[in-house]
C-alpha positions in Angstrom: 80.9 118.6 131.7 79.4 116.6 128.9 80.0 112.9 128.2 81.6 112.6 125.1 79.4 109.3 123.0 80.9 106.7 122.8 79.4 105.9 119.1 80.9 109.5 118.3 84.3 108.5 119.7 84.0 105.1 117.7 82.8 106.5 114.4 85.4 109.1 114.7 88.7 107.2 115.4 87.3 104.8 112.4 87.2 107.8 110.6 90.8 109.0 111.5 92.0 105.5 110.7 90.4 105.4 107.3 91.7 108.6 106.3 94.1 108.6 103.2 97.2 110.6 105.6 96.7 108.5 108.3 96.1 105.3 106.2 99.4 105.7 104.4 101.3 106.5 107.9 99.8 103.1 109.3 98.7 105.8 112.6 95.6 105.6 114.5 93.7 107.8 117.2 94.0 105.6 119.9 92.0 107.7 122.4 90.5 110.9 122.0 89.1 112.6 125.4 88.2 116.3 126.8 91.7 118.3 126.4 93.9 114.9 125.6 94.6 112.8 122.8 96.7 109.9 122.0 97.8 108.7 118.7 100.2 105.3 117.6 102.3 104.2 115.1 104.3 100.7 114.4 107.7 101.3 112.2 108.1 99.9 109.5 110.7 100.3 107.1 108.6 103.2 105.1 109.2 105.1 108.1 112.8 105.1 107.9 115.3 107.4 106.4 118.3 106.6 105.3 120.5 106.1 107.9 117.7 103.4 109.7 116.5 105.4 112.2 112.7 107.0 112.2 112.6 109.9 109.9 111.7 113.3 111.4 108.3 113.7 109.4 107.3 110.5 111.2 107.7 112.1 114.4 106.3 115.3 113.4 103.1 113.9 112.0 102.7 111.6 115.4 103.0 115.7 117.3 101.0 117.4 115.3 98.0 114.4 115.4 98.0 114.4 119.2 97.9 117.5 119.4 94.9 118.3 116.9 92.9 116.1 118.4 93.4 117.1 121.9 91.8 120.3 121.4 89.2 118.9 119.3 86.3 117.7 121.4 85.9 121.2 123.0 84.9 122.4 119.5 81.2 123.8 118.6 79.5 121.2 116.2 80.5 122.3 112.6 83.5 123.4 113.3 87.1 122.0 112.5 90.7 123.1 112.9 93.8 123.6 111.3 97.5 123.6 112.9 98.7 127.3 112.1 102.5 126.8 114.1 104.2 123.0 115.2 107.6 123.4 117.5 109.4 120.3 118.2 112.3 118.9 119.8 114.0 115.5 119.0 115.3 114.4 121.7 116.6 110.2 121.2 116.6 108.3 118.0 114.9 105.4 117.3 114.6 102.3 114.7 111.6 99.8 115.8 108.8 99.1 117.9 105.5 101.1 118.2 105.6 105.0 118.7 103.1 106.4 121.1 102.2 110.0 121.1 100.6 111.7 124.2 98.7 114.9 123.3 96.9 117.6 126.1 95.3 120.7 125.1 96.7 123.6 127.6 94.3 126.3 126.5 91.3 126.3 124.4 90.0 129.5 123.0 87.1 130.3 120.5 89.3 131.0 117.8 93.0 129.8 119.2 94.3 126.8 120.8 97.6 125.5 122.2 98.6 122.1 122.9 101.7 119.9 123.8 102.5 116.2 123.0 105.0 114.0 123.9 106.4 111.0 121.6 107.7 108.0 123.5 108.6 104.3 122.7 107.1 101.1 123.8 109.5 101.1 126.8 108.8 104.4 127.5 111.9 106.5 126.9 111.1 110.0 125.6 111.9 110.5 121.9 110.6 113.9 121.4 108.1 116.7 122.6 106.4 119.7 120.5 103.9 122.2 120.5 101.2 123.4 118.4 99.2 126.7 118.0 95.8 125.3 116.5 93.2 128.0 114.8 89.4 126.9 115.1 87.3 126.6 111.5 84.1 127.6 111.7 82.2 125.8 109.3 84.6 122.7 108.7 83.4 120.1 111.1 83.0 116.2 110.1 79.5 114.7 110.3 79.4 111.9 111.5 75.5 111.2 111.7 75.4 110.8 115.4 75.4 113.4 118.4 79.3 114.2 119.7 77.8 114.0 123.2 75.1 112.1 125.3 73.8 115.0 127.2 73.0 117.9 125.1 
């Protein structure tokens, strides 16, 4: 398998993190590897709906991240990818702390993927778990000016 490099991973999380979604949302890739991906979030009270707790959407966006990018690095170069179907289940409240979202990729195809992520809080406790049907975009890849992997 290749070896994803490093500069690549570097320059793309920066990217990520300096996008205007993910820049509003206060979210970062926090690790991006071959079929897994892990994004995180810190509440704060922009996050909250009105009853104090974490608003749905919040959770939602922390799925549908992980999951994106843990089907992304077994793309071609040039291509990109777009979530065509997001299931999720809420499963505990929560009001503070940093949100941590756990993405794997369970089947890549050339055209279709489908991957899983789970939302926990900093202790640990599961707050929610979705799925996502991703379609591959040939032609809408992110150049990053440097090779996505070392060897080849």
């Amino acid at each position: 398998m290749k070896s994803p490099n490093p500069e690549y991973i570097r320059r793309l999380k920066e990217t990520v993190k300096e996008a205007p979604y993910p820049r509003h949302m206060a979210m970062e890739l926090a690790e991006i590897g071959f079929d897994e991906a892990a994004a995180t979030l810190t509440l704060a009270e922009c996050h909250m709906q009105p009853f104090g707790i974490v608003h749905g959407g919040v959770i939602a966006t922390l799925i549908d991240t992980a999951t994106f990018w843990a089907a992304f690095l077994r793309l071609p170069d040039g291509h990109g990818l777009v979530n065509i179907d997001l299931k999720l289940n809420y499963l505990k409240s929560v009001k503070e702390g940093t949100l941590r979202a756990e993405g794997r990729c369970l089947r890549h195809g050339r055209s279709v993927s489908y991957a899983e992520a789970s939302v926990t809080d900093e202790h640990g406790d599961l707050l929610a778990h979705g799925t996502s049907t991703l379609m591959t975009l040939p032609g809408k890849g992110l150049q990053l000016g440097v090779k996505k992997f070392l060897d080849g």
